[in-house]
N, C-alpha and C positions, 0 to 999 in steps of 0.2 A: 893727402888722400882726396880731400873734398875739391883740391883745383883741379888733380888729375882726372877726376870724374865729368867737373864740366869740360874739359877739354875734350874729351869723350863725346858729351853731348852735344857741343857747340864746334863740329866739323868746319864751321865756315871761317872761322879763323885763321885754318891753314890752306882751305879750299873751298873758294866759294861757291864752285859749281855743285859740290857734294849735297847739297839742300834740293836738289832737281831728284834725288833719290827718296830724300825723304817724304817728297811731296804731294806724291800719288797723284789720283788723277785732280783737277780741277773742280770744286763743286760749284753751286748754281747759288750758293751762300759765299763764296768768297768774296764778290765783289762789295758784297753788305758791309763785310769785314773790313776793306779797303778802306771803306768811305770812315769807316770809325778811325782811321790813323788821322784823321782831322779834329778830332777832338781830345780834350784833357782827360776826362774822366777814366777811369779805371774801366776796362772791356774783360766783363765776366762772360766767360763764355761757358754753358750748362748745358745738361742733355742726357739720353742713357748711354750706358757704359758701352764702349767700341763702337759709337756712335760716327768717332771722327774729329773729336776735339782737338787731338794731340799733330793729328794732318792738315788741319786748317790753322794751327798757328805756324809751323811751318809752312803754308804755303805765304802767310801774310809775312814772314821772313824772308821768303822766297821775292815778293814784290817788294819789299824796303830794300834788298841788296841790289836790284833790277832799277833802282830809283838810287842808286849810288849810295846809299847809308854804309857805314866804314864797318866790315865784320865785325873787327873790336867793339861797336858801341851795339852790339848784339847779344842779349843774354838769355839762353834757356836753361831752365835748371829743374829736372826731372826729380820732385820728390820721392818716386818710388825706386830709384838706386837706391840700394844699400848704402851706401857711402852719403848719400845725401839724407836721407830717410829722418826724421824729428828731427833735425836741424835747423837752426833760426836762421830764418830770410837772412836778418840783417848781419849775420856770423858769414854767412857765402856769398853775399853780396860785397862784404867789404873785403875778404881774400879776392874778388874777381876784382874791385878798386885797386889792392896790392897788385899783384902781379899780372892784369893786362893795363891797366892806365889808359882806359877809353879819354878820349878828349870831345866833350859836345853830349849832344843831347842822346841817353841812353833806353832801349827797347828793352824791356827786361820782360821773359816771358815764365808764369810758373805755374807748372804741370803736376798736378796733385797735388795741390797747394794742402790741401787738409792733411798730409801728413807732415806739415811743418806749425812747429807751435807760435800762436799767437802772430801771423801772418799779417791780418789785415791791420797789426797793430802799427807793421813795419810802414803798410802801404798809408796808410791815414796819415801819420808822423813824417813822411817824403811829402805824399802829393799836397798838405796845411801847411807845407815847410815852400810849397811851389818848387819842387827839384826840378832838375830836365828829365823827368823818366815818364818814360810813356807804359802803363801798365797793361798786362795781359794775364790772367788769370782763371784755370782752368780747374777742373775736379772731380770725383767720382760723384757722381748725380747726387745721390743722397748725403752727401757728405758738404755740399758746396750749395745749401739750399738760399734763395731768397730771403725765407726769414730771419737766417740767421746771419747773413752779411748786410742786410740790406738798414738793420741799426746799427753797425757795425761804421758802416759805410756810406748813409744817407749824404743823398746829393753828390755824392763824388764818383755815382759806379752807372754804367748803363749796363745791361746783362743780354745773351744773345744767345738762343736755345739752338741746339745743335739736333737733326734729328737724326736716322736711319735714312738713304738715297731715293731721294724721288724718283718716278717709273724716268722719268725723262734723262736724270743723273746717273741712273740704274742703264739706260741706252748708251749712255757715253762709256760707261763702264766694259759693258761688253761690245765697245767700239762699232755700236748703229750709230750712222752720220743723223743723229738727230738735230745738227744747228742747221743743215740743210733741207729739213723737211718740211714739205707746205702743206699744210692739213687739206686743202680746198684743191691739190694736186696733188693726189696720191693713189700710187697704179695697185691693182691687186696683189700684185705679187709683195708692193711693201709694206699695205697692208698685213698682211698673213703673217710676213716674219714680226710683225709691231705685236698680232693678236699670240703670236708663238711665246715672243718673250712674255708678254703680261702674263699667261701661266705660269711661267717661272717663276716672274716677280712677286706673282700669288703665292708661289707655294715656298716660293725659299726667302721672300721679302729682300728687303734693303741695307742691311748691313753689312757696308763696304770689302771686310774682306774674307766674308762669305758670299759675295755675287764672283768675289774672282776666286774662290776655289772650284776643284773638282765636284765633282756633283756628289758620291762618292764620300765625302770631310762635311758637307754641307751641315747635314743636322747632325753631326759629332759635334761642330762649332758652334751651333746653336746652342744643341742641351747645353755647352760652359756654358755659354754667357748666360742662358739660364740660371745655372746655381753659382755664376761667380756672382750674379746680382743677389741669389738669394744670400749667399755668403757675405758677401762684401760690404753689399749695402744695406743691409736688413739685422743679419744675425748678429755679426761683429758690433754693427754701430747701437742696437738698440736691445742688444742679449733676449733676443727673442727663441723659443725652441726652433732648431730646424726642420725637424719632419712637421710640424704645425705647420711653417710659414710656409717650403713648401707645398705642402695639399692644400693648402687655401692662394697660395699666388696658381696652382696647376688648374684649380676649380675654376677658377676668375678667367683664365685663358683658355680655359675650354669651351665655359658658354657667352665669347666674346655675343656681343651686337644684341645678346639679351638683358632683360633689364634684372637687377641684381637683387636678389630677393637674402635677407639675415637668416630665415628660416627654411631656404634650403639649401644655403653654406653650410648652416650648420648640421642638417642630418646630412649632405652631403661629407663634413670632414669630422663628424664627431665635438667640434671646438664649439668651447659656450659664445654667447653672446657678446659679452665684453670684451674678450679675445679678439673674435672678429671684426670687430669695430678697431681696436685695436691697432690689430696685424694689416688689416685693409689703409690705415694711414699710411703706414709705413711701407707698403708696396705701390702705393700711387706717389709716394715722395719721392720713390726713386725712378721714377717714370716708367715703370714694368705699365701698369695700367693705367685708364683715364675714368673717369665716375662723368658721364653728362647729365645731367639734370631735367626736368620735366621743364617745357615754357610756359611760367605764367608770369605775369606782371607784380603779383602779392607774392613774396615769398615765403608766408607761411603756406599755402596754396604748394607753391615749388618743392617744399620739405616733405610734405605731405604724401609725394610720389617719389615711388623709389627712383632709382638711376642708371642708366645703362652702361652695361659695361663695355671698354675698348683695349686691345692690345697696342702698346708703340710700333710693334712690327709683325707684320702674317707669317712670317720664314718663325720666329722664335713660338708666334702660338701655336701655328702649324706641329714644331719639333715636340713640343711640350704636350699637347695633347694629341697627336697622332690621327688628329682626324681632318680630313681636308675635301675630298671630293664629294661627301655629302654635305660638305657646308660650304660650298665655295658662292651661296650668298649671304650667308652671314662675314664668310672673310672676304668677300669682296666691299660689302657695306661698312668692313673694318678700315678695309683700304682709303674708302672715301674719307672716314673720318680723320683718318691720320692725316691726309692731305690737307681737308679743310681745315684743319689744327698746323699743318706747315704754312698757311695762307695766310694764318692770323685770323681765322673767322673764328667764332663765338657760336658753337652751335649746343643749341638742345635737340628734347624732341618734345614730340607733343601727342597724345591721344584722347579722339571723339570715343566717336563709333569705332575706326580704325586710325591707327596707329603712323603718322608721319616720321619717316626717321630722321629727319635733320631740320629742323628750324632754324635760321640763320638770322640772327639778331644784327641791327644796326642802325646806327641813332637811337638806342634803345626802346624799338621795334623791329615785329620780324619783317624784313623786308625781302625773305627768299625760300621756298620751301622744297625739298629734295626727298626724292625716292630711291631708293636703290633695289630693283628687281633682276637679276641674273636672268632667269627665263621669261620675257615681257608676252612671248608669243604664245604662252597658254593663257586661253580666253578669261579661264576662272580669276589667273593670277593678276593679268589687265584689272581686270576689271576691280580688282582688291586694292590696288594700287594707284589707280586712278580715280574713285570714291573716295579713297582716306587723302588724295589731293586736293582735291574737288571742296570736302568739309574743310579739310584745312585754309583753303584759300579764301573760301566764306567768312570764315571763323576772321580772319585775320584782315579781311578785304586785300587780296591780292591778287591780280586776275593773271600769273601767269605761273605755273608750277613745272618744275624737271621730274624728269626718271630716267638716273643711269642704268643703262642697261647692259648685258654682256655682248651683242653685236644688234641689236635692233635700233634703226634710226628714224626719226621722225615728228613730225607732229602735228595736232589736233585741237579744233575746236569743240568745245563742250560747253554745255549754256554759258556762252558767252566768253568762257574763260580757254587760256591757253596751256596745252599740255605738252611741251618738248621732251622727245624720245633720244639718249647720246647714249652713244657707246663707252665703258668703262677707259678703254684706251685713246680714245680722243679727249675725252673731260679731261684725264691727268695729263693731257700733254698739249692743252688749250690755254 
């Protein structure tokens, strides 16, 4: 039963071209992925759920057969078949030695690994032994954490976070020729389709395949993946109540981009203190939310200040708390953040007088400060937005600060210092 299943799974053994189906479109992370077939270590690949993990090792399948790698020395093994399901790595790995007899150096890739017992025991015991397998290891977010592989697996693993489609991947998606676009030559008319989609990508977000359903399914598919993460990742794994966990993951995604207050979670869900302290781990583990932190250099100072809250994707906070066009700058300042957390930046924030929403740390100073205003063109709102720049870059001595805006371009001198005006759909696709 357990051959016949990967035989199922692993199509390129009888047809190699069958992997071009499974592979979907191309993402802007694969080639990341590529470069890791050059090294030994074990390629953890993490992220939230239908993120895209299980389409990016198929597509890194897709390049090793493209590169002559022999089908047989190809192994995927989907721990969430039934047939596979708590089964030991080393119990289907060695049926797959029996009856296919790869010859050479073997790709072994495995998908849900946390539902197979004592995994990475299999994997430490190969890769100390120096086998020929090159490892790929994939999992439901909260279930495949860093802390818990990463003593498991010290020195032998590099890990590689998967997100929801950036606006630009989100473009290829809905097939706008974006590899051909020149920002500094771009006629109005493509423009307008560029400013048309970002409102989708606002309101329905980046999860692969909810950008190719009907509009229509769209937030049917959100609200799952909402409660399969409440389900999946949360309740199952940490026997948490469900109506608690969600009204406090729906509370946290409704007032994205604000900063997170104990004491009105909790007259907000009824749930005491320690609960939410609690429950709030375990939804930021599974990558539902993100907690950014106050900038200061003292981290007693940093604790000190609460922390702002952020969604992984706009389409799921959108679906989940039903509100969007009165806040489409708090979810577009959500947007920014997700990005700048796809980039690998490090961002806090920071409050004088007024309130800066991203401080961008580097060489362990801020060396960047960002606004996010939707309507720049009301005078009051300028003017808000450009003081809490202005103290911030004092504060920090930086004489040049951003503010993304929803279509206003531009920029300005102010004692001295610089104030760059972008538009939300040019930043993400800069």
């Amino acid at each position: 039963m357990a051959f016949n299943a990967l035989k199922d799974w692993n199509v390129w053994w009888t047809e190699s071209s069958a992997v071009k189906k499974l592979s979907g479109v191309e993402r802007n992370q694969t080639d990341q992925l590529f470069e890791f077939l050059k090294i030994r270590e074990v390629k953890i690949i993490t992220g939230v759920r239908r993120s895209g993990k299980s389409t990016l090792m198929y597509q890194i399948i897709g390049e090793l057969l493209a590169r002559d790698t022999k089908p047989e020395n190809l192994l995927f093994i989907n721990f969430e078949d039934s047939r596979l399901r708590k089964q030991d790595v080393g119990e289907v790995f060695n049926i797959y030695l029996r009856e296919v007899s790869p010859a050479g150096k073997i790709f072994l890739f495995l998908d849900e690994v946390q539902h197979s017992k004592d995994w990475w025991f299999f994997i430490r015991k190969n890769y100390d032994l120096k086998k020929e397998i090159s490892f790929f290891v994939s999992g439901s977010s909260s279930e495949l954490l860093p802390k818990e592989y990463s003593s498991l697996l010290t020195g032998r693993n590099v890990s590689f976070e998967v997100f929801p489609l950036s606006f630009r991947e989100f473009l290829k998606f809905r097939e706008f020729p974006v590899e051909e676009l020149k920002l500094n030559f771009i006629t109005t008319e493509t423009e307008n389709r560029i400013r048309h989609l970002l409102k989708e990508y606002l309101l329905y977000g980046g999860f692969p395949e909810v950008v190719l359903k009907e509009k229509n399914f769209k937030n049917i598919l959100l609200n799952q993946y909402f409660t399969d993460i409440i389900n999946k990742d949360i309740v199952n794994r940490y026997n948490t109540n469900f109506t608690k966990t969600f009204d406090l993951a729906k509370y946290l995604l409704t007032n994205v981009s604000n900063l997170f207050s104990f004491r009105s979670a909790r007259a907000a869900t009824g749930l005491g203190m320690e609960t939410i302290e609690k429950y709030l781990s375990y939804i930021t583990e599974s990558y539902l939310v993100s907690l950014v932190p106050f900038f200061s250099h003292s981290l007693k100072i940093q604790n000190q200040h609460p922390k702002k809250v952020y969604s992984i994707d706009t389409g799921l906070r959108n679906a989940v708390s039903f509100k969007f066009s009165e806040d489409v700058g708090r979810v577009a300042e959500n947007l920014v953040f997700i990005e700048l957390k796809r980039r690998g930046k490090e961002a806090y924030y920071w409050k004088g007088k007024q309130e800066v929403d991203f401080v961008i740390k580097e060489n362990l100073k801020p060396a960047r400060l960002i606004q996010v205003s939707w309507d720049i063109e009301n005078e009051k709102t300028k003017n808000r937005e450009v003081n809490a720049l202005l103290e911030g870059m004092n504060e920090f001595k930086l004489s040049e600060g951003l503010i993304i805006t929803g279509d206003y371009s531009g920029e300005e001198e102010i004692s001295g210092k610089t104030i760059k005006y972008v538009p939300l759909w040019r930043w993400l696709l800069d």
